[in-house]
Each structure stands twice: as structure tokens, then as C-alpha cells.
VEXDREN-2710 file (C-alpha; in Angstrom, 1 decimal):
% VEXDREN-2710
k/r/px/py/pz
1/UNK/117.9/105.9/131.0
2/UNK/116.3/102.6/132.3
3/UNK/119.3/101.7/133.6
4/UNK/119.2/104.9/136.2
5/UNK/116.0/104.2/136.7
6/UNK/116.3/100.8/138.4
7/UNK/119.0/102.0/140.2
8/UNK/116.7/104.4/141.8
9/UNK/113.9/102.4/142.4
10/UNK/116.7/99.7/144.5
11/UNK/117.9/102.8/146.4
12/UNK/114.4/104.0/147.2
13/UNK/113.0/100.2/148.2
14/UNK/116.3/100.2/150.2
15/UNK/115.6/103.2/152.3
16/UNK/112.1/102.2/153.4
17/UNK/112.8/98.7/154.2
18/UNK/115.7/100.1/156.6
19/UNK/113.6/103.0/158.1
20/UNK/110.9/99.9/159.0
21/UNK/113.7/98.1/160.6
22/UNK/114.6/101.3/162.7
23/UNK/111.0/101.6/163.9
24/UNK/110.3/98.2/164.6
25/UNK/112.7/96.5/165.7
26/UNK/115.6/99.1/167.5
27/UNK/114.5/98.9/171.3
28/UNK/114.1/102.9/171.3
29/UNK/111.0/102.6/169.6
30/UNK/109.6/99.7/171.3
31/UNK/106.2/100.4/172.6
32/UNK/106.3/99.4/175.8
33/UNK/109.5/102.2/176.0
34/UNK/107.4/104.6/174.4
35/UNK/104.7/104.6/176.3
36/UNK/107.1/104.7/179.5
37/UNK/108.2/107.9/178.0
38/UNK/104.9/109.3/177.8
39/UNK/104.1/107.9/181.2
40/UNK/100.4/107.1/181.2
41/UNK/98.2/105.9/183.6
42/UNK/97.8/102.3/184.4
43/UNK/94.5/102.1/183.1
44/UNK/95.6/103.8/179.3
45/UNK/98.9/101.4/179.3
46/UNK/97.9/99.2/177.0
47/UNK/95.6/101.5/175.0
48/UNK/99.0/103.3/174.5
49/UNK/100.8/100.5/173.3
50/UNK/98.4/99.2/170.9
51/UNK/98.1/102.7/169.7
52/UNK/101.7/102.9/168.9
53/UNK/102.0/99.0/167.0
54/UNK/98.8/100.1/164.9
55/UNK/101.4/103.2/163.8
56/UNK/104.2/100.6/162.9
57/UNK/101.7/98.8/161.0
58/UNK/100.0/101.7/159.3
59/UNK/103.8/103.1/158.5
60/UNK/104.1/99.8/156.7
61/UNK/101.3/99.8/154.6
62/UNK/102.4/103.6/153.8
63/UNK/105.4/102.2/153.0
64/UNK/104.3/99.7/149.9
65/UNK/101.7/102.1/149.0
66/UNK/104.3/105.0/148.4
67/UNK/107.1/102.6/146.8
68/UNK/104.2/101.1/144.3
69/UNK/103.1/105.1/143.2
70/UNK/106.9/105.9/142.9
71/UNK/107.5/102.5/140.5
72/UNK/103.9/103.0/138.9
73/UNK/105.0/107.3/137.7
74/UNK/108.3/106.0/136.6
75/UNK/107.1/103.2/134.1
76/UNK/104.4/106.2/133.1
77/UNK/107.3/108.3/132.1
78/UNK/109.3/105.2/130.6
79/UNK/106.8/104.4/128.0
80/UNK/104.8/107.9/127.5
81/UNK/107.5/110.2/128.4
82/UNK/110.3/108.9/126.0
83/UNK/110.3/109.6/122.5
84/UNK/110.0/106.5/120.6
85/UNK/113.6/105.1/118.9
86/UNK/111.9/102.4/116.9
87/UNK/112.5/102.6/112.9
88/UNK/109.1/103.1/110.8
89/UNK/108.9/100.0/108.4
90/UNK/107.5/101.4/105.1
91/UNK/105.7/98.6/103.4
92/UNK/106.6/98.3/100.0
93/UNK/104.4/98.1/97.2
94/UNK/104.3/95.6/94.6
95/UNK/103.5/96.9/90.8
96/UNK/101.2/94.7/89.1
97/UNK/101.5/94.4/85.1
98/UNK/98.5/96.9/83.4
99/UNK/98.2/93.6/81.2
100/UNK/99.4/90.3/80.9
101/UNK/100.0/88.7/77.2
102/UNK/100.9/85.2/76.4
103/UNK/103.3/84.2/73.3
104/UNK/103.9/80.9/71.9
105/UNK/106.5/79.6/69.2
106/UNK/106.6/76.4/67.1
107/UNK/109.3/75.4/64.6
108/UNK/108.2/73.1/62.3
109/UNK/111.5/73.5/60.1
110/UNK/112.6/70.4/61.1
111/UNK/109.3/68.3/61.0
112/UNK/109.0/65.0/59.1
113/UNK/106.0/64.4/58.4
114/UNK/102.7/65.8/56.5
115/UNK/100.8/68.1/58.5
116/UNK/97.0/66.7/58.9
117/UNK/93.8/68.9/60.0
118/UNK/93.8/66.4/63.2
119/UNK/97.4/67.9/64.0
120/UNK/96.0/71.4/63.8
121/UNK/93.1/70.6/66.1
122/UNK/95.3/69.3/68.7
123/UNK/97.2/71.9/68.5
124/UNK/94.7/74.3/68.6
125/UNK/93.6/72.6/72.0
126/UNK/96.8/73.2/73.5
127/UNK/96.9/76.9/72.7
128/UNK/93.4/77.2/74.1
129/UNK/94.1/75.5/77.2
130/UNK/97.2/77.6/78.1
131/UNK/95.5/81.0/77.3
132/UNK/97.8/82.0/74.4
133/UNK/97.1/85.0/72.7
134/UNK/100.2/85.3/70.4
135/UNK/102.1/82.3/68.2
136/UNK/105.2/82.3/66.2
137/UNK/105.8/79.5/64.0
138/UNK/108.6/79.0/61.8
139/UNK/109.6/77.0/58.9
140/UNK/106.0/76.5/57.7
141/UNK/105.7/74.8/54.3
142/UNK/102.5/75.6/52.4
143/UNK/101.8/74.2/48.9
144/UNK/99.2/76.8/47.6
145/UNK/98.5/74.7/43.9
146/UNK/97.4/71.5/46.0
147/UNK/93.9/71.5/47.2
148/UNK/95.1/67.9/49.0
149/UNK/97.4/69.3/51.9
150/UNK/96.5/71.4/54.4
151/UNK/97.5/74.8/54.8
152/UNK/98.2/74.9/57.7
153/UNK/98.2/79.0/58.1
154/UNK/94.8/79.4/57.0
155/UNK/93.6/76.3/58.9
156/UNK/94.9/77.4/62.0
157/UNK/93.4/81.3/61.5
158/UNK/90.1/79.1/60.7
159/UNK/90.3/77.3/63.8
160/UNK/91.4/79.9/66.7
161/UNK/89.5/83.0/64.5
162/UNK/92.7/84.6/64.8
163/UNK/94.4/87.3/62.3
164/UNK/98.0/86.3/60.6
165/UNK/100.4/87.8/58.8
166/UNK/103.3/85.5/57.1
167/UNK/106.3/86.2/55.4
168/UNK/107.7/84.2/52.9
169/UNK/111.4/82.8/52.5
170/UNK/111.2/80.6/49.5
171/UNK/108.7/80.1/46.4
172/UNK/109.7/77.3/44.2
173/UNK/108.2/74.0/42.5
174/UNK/105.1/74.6/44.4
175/UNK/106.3/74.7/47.7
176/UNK/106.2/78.1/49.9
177/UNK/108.2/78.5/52.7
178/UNK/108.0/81.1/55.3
179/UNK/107.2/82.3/58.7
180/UNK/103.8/83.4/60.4
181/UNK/102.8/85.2/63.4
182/UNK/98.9/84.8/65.0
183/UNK/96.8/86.9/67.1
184/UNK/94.4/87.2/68.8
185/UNK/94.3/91.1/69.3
186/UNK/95.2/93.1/66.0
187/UNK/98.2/93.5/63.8
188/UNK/99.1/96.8/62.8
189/UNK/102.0/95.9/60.4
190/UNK/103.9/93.6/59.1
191/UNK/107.7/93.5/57.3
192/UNK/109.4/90.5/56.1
193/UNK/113.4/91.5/56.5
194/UNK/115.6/89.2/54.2
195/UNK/118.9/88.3/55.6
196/UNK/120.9/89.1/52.3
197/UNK/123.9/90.1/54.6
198/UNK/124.9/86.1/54.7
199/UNK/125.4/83.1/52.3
200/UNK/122.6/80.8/52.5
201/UNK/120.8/77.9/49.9
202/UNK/116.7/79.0/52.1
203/UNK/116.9/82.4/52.2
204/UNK/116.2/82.6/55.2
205/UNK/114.2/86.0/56.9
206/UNK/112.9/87.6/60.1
207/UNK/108.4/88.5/59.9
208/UNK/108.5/91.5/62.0
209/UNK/104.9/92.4/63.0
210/UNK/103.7/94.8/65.3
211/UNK/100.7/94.0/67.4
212/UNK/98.0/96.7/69.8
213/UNK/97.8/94.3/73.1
214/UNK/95.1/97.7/74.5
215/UNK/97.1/99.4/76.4
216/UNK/99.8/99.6/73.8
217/UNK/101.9/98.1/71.1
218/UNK/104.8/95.1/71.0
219/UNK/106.9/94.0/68.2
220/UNK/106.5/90.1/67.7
221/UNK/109.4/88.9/65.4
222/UNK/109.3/85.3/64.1
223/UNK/112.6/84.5/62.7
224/UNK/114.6/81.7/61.1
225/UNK/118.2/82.5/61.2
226/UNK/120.5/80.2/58.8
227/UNK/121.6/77.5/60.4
228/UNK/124.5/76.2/58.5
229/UNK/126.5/79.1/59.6
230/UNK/129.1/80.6/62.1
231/UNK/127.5/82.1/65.3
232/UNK/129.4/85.6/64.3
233/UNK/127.0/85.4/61.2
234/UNK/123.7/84.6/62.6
235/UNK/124.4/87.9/64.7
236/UNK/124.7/89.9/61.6
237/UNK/120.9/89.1/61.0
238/UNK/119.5/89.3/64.5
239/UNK/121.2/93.1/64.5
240/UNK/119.1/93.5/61.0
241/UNK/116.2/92.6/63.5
242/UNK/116.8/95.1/66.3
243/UNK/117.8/98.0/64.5
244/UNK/114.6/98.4/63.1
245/UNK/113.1/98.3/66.5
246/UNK/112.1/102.1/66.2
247/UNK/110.8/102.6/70.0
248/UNK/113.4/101.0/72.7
249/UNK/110.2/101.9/75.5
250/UNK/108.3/99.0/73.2
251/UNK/108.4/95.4/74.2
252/UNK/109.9/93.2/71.8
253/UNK/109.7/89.3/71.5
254/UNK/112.1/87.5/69.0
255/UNK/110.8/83.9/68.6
256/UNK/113.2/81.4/66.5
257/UNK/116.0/79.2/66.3
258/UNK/117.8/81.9/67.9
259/UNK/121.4/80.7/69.4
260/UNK/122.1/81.0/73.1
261/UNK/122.1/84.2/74.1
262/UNK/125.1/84.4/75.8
263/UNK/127.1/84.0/73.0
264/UNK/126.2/87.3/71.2
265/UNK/128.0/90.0/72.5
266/UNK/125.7/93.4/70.9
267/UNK/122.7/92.0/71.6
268/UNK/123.2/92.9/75.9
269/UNK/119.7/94.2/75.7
270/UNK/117.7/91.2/75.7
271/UNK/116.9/88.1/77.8
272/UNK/115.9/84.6/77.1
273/UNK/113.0/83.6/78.2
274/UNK/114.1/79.9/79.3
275/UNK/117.2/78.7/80.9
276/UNK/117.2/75.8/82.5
277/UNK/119.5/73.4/80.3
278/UNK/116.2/70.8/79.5
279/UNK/114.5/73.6/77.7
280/UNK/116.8/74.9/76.0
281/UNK/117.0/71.6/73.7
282/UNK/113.9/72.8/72.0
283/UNK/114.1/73.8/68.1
284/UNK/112.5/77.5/68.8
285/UNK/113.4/80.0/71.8
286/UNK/112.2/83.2/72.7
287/UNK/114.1/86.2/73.4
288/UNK/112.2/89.2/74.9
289/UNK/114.0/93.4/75.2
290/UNK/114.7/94.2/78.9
291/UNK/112.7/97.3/80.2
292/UNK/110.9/98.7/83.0
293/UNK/107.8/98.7/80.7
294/UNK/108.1/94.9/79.8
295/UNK/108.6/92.2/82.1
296/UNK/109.2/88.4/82.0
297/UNK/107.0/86.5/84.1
298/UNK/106.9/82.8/83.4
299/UNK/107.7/80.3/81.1
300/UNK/107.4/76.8/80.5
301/UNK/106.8/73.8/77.7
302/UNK/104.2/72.2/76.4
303/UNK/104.7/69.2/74.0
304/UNK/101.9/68.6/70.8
305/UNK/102.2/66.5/68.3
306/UNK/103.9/69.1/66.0
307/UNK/106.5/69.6/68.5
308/UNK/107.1/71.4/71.9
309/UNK/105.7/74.8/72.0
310/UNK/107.5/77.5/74.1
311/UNK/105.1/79.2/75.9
312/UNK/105.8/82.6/77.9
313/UNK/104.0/84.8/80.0
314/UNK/104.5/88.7/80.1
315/UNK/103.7/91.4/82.2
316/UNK/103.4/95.4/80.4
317/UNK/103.6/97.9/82.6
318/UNK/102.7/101.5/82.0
END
């Protein structure tokens, strides 16, 4: 269409500037041969001439004036006239969590050396100074007869006024073995799950716990999976693990010396939380369920004098 139009603004512009050259410049319409024509007196010859080059110059003036109305109506009906072919761009909305949680998890399976009160306290430091709400730890060794070592569950409840819940592996000679989960917000229930389906010399097991966040509940699983075994049979116990998660719409965190997760084959469900290959030379990962209620946000590392801590950030939607 605007291509028509500029064709017939040329074509107009065209026609007036060669009408002006007919009237100016042809000798028929010079004035001094028009006012021959019309034969005045001497006296009123040069009032007629001047009359007739004022009408040249008023034709020209008419002449921009009318070409400047013609362009001015058709640029009115170019942009008001013409319905508009522009796409409407809908913005798009980002979601934001109803609540953000943060989980920890600390193996200390592997840990040489006696846990002192001064250990805790830095620790404790570290999980204040990241905002964690929720930590995992695994491979804790308690000896409940000696009032000389620290224990370092009830220490560490003492210290962040946290609540816990641990479930114990081994009980021999003194020495307890187990894993804990902590909280800040409040744990509903707890299950220890024994992995009896493989050959082990720990007996290892899984502390399932199931924690309200406020605006709902997520199952926190610290888990020590036997190490001394083929990959095929550490994924007999994490599927002891998930089938006892009852509500797939609930977010669930597996913390532990979990294998990577590329390598188990039934567990397609679930994420790890880290994945650069720096990170994942840590003693403890954390695997989180994939849903639209449950969302990974970050994730990093942060090293105490126990070990490195895994700490992640998640987002629960409604």
C-alpha cells in the first residue's frame, strides 16, 4: 500500500510542477501577450501585467499548499487508517518459589581424627553463615558410655537449638554408628530403612525423615550406601529408598555417598544437585526428585574443618 502511495504522490508533484511550467514560461501565457489580448488602455498596461504575474505567483503558492494537504491526508490515513500488523509481545511471567529451604550434608565416615567441641563450633559458624536450615550427616560415631568424647549429635542440637532424629547402623564395644538429620523447622517422622538386600560387614542404612518447611512437607533422606560393593548393588538400596516415597508431588532430598547418577538406570527421576567434575570429588552428594513443585536453585561448597559441606538451595512451589 505504501508503495502506491508514493507512486501517487510523484505523479501528483509531477502534474503541478508541469502545469507551472505551462503558465509561466510557454509564450501564450506571457503577460505582456495577455494583456494584448485583453487590449487595455495605455494608462492600465502595466496594472494589467502586474495583475496577471501576481496570478502566476499566487498559482504557485496554491500549488505547494495543495501538494503539502494531499501528502499531509495520505500519511493521516497511513498510520490511523491502516490496521496495525505488528505482533503483541506477551511478557512472560516468572514464578517465584512460595519458599526457599536450604540443605547441607557432611560425611564424616571417612574422618580421622577425634571430633572436639571447637570442631562443632566452627562448624556451627559455617551453617549459620550460609543460612542452612536442614543437615545431613553421615557416618557419625558416638560413644554413648564415655562422658570424655563429644557427641557430637547432641552437641550440635545444643549449639544450633535445632531438633534431630538419627538412625543407627551399628552398636557394638561402645561405639554407635549411624546417620542424623537436623532442623530447624519440625520433623514429623522418622524411619531408619536397613539395607538387608546386600552383603555388607557396617550394616549400612538410609534415616528417612519427613520434615513441615510451612507451606508443606519434604522427605530428607541421609543415607550411607555400602561401599565395598558393585554399583548394580548400591541401586538395590537407593530403590529401597524411593519406594517408600509415598507422595511423588513431595520434594525429596537424598544426601550420601550416593554414586553418580548417571550410572543408575531406575532412578531417571531425580537430579544431582552438583555437577561440575571439582565437586563431585566430595565424600557426600545430594540428589533431589524432579517436579514442578520442587526446584533446584543453587549449589555450591563450603570447606570446615570436618570436611566440605554440600550446601544447596531449593525453591517449593505451590
Amino acid at each position: 500500500m505504501l508503495k502506491y502511495m508514493g507512486k501517487l504522490i510523484m505523479l501528483l508533484n509531477k502534474f503541478l510542477i508541469e502545469t507551472s511550467k505551462i503558465l509561466c514560461k510557454k509564450s501564450y501565457y506571457n503577460p505582456n501577450r495577455i494583456c494584448k489580448i485583453l487590449r487595455p488602455s495605455q494608462g492600465d498596461k502595466l496594472t494589467c501585467k502586474s495583475a496577471v504575474i501576481s496570478f502566476y505567483r499566487m498559482f504557485s503558492v496554491f500549488q505547494r499548499s495543495l501538494l503539502k494537504n494531499i501528502i499531509s491526508i495520505l500519511i493521516a490515513v497511513i498510520f490511523w487508517g491502516c490496521p496495525s500488523t505488528a505482533p503483541k509481545v506477551e511478557k512472560t511471567v516468572i514464578a517465584k518459589p512460595e519458599i526457599t529451604i536450604r540443605v547441607a550434608s557432611l560425611s564424616l565416615t571417612n574422618l580421622n581424627k577425634r571430633i572436639e567441641r571447637r570442631h562443632i563450633s566452627n562448624l556451627v559458624k559455617i551453617l549459620k553463615r550460609e543460612g542452612v536450615e536442614i543437615f545431613a550427616v553421615q557416618g557419625i560415631s558416638r560413644y554413648p558410655s564415655l562422658s570424655t568424647r563429644i557427641d557430637i549429635v547432641n552437641e550440635l542440637t545444643a549449639q544450633m537449638e535445632w531438633r534431630n532424629a538419627f538412625g543407627e547402623m551399628l552398636n557394638m564395644s561402645g561405639r554407635q554408628t549411624g546417620n542424623a538429620v537436623f532442623s530447624m523447622y519440625p520433623i514429623l517422622s522418622q524411619f531408619n530403612h536397613l539395607f538387608d538386600v546386600v552383603k555388607s560387614d557396617y550394616y549400612e542404612s538410609a534415616l528417612q525423615t519427613v520434615i513441615d518447611v510451612g507451606v508443606g512437607s519434604v522427605s530428607i533422606i541421609s543415607s550411607q550406601l555400602p561401599e565395598k560393593v558393585a554399583v548394580k548393588e548400591q541401586e538395590k538400596c537407593l530403590n529401597i529408598i524411593t519406594s517408600l516415597v509415598e507422595n511423588s508431588r513431595k520434594g525429596t532430598i537424598i544426601a550420601g555417598n550416593l554414586p553418580a547418577i548417571e550410572k543408575i538406570q531406575s532412578l531417571n527421576t531425580f537430579a544431582e544437585s552438583i555437577n561440575s567434575e571439582t565437586q563431585k570429588n566430595t565424600n557426600t552428594k545430594i540428589w533431589y526428585s524432579t517436579n514442578t513443585s520442587f526446584k533446584h536453585l543453587n549449589s555450591y561448597i563450603a570447606d570446615t574443618e570436618l570436611g566440605s559441606v554440600v550446601i544447596v538451595q531449593f525453591g517449593i512451589f505451590r
